[in-house]
C-alpha positions, -999 to +999 in steps of 0.1 A: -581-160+563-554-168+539-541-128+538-544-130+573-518-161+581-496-150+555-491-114+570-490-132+603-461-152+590-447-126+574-445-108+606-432-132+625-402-135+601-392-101+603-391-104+642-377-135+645-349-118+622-341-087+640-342-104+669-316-132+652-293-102+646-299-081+678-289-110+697-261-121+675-246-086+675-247-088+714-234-118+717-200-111+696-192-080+710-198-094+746-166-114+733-145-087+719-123-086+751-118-126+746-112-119+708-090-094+712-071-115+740-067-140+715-053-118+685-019-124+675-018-088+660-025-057+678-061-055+689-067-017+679-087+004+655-063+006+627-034-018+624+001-016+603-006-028+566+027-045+568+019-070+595+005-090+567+021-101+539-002-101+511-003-062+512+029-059+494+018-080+468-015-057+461+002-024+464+029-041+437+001-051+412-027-024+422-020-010+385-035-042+376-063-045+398-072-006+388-076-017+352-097-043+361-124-021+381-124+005+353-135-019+329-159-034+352-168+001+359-185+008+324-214-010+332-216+007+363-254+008+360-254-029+365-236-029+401-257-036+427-260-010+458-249-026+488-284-029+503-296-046+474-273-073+483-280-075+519-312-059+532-299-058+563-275-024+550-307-001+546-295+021+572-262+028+556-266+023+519-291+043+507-300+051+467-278+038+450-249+056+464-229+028+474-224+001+451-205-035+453-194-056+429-184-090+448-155-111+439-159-136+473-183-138+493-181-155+534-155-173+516-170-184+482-160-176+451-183-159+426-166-171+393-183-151+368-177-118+388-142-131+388-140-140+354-140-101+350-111-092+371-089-124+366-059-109+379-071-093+412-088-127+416-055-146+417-039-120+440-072-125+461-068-166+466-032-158+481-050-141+509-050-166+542-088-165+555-102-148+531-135-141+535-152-117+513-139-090+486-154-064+463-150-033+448-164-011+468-177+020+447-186+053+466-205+081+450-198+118+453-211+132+480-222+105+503-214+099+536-220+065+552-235+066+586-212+051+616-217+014+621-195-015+634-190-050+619-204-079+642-169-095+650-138-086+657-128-120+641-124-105+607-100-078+599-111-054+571-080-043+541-088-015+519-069-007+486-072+025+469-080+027+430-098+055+421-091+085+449-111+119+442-080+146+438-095+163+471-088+131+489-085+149+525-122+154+518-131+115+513-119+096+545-128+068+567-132+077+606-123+042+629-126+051+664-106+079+670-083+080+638-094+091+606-077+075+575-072+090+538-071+068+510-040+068+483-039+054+450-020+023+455-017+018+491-031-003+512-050+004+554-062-024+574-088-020+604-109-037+626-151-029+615-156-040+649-149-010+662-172+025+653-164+034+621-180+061+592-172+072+557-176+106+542-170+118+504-173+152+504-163+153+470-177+153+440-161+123+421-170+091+430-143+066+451-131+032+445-113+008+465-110-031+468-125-044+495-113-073+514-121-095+550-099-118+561-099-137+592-081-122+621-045-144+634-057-155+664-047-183+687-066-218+686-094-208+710-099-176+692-099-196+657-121-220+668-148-195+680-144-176+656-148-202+627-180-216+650-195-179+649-194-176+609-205-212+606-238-202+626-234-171+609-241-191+576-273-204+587-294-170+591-310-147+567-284-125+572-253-148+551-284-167+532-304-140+517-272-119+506-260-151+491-287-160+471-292-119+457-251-124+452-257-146+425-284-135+413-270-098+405-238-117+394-262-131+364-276-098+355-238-085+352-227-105+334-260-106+310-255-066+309-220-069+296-224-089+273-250-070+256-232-038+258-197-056+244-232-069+214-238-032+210-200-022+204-193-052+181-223-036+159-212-002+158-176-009+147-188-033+117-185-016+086-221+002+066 
């Protein structure tokens, strides 16, 4: 009886939770056309990475930032895939093939990840709205199936870092326009729109990662701060929250006993 109410339960969670996000992605995108009244930027696929200001400033220190990754990159084993963070990826994020290593997170601020890139961190909290950042690490070969954010309330910033040397053969497709990535520079884009990824390469693709909320006018803030606050209170911010910080832990527990293994090595016989 007790298998029985538990898988009953069970069952009832996982409806209860697609139907939370079915009905919340309806819902936003039934808005878009109020959202997109509301934006004081363009409301198109891909937008000018000078209409915001804190562009310059990562394309001026993006030598910095690249350090950063690659170091973080040696433990690459240790990075979570991206639907090991949030279930709710499964469709696009498949073995291993797309991994994150979060710096923010709807906002929050996941010190020990940052504690690793302390540079890219400070460029990150000069960002109005931030909302969430990572280094977002794609391996050769993999092409990430088109999908669409669920509001056009949050703008999406990429910066390149590490670009295979084919890099016409590892884009990004938003609507109609398809993007390559350069060392250094930065795109912007709206995920609300269809968007898909391919590497047809075969070495693996870096960039930083970064959402920020959308300059809109006061209705548009308002709803949209309302949207994330609900947002906050599903599985879909609570569970990748909780596995955020619980992958941050292992990280860091990694590092430290690979940095234990060096230390070992170099002392003298």
């Amino acid at each position: 009886m007790e298998n029985v109410q538990q898988g009953f339960l069970s069952g009832f969670k996982q409806r209860r939770r697609r139907w939370v996000k079915q009905f919340g992605k309806t819902f936003i995108r039934s808005m878009s056309d109020f959202l997109g009244r509301q934006s004081l930027v363009p409301d198109t696929p891909v937008l000018a990475p000078d209409l915001f200001d804190f562009t310059k400033g990562l394309e001026a220190n993006w030598e910095a930032i690249h350090r950063e990754a690659r170091a973080i990159l040696k433990h690459r084993e240790s990075i979570p895939s991206f639907d090991q963070i949030s279930p709710d990826q499964k469709r696009i994020s498949k073995d291993n093939n797309w991994r994150t290593f979060f710096l923010f997170g709807f906002g929050e601020r996941l010190d020990k990840n940052c504690a690793k890139a302390p540079e890219t961190t400070k460029l990150l909290e000069g960002i109005p709205g931030l909302q969430t950042a990572w280094f977002s690490i794609l391996a050769p070969g993999y092409h990430i199936p088109a999908h669409r954010g669920v509001t056009k309330g949050i703008l999406t910033c990429h910066l390149g870092l590490i670009i295979p040397e084919e890099a016409e053969q590892c884009r990004i497709r938003v609507q109609d326009e398809v993007l390559v990535w350069q060392p250094g520079r930065t795109l912007v884009f709206c995920d609300g729109y269809d968007h898909e990824v391919w590497n047809d390469t075969e070495e693996e693709r870096t960039v930083l990662l970064i959402q920020f909320d959308r300059p809109m006018r006061l209705a548009g803030r308002i709803f949209s701060k309302a949207f994330i606050a609900l947002l906050k209170l599903t599985a879909f911010y609570k569970e990748p929250k909780k596995n955020m910080a619980g992958f941050e832990d292992r990280f860091e527990a990694a590092a430290k006993r690979a940095n234990a293994t060096l230390e070992r090595m170099s002392e003298p016989s």
